[in-house]
Structures are given as C-alpha cells and as structure tokens.
N, C-alpha and C positions, 0 to 999 in steps of 0.2 A: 076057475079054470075055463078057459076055451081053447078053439082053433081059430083061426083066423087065416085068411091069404094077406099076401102083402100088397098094396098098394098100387106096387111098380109093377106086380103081376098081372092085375088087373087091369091099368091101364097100355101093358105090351098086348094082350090079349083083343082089348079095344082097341089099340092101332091096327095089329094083321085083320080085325073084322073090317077096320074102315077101309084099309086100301085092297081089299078083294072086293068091295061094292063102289070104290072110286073108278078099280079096273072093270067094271061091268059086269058084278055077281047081282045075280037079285038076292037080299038081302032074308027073302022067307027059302031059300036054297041052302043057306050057309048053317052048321050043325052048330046045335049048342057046345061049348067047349067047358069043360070043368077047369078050376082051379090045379096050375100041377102043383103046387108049393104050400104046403099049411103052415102057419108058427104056433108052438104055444106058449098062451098065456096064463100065468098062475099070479093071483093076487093075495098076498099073504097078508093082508088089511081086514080084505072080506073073511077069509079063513079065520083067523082069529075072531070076527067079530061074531062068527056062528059056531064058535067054542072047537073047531077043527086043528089038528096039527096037522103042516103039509113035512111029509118025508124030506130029507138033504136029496136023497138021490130023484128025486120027481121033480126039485128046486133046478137040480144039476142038469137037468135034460132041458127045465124049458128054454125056449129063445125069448122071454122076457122075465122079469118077476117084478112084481109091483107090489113096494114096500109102505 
C-alpha cells in the first residue's frame, strides 16, 4: 500500500511556480506548497506474496489496485 499524488497535480503546481517567477517573483520568496490530492495504492501481488489478506472494504476505497 501507498499514497501517492497524481502527476497532473504536480505538474499544475509546477506550472503556478513557473509563471509567478516568469511574472517577476524571486524564486527563493515563493512557499513550498504540499501536494492537495493523495491516491491510494494497494497491490494485492505483493500482499499475497508476504502471506497478508488485504480486506474488500480497504480494496473498495483505494483509487488503484494492482492485481
């Protein structure tokens, strides 16, 4: 299992960095920002292979599962 942000989050986040130092921000001014979005990931491969049952309803939450 993990978290993970998504891709498209991080590269929107990269965009608003770039054009507030395109518009004339200094670059060591601008706040670090956190991921707003996590997914998780649950791999029922790995689970099995270290003798674990993963719950339906922990299946049913994540936004991936990797069979």
């Amino acid at each position: 299992m993990s978290y993970r942000t998504t891709i498209a989050d991080v590269f929107r986040q990269f965009g608003a960095h770039a054009g507030r130092i395109l518009k004339g921000a200094k670059p060591d001014d601008l706040p670090v920002e956190m991921p707003t979005k996590y997914e998780l990931i649950i791999s029922v491969v790995a689970a099995t292979a270290l003798g674990l049952d993963v719950p339906p309803t922990l299946l049913a939450r994540a936004d991936e599962v990797i069979e």
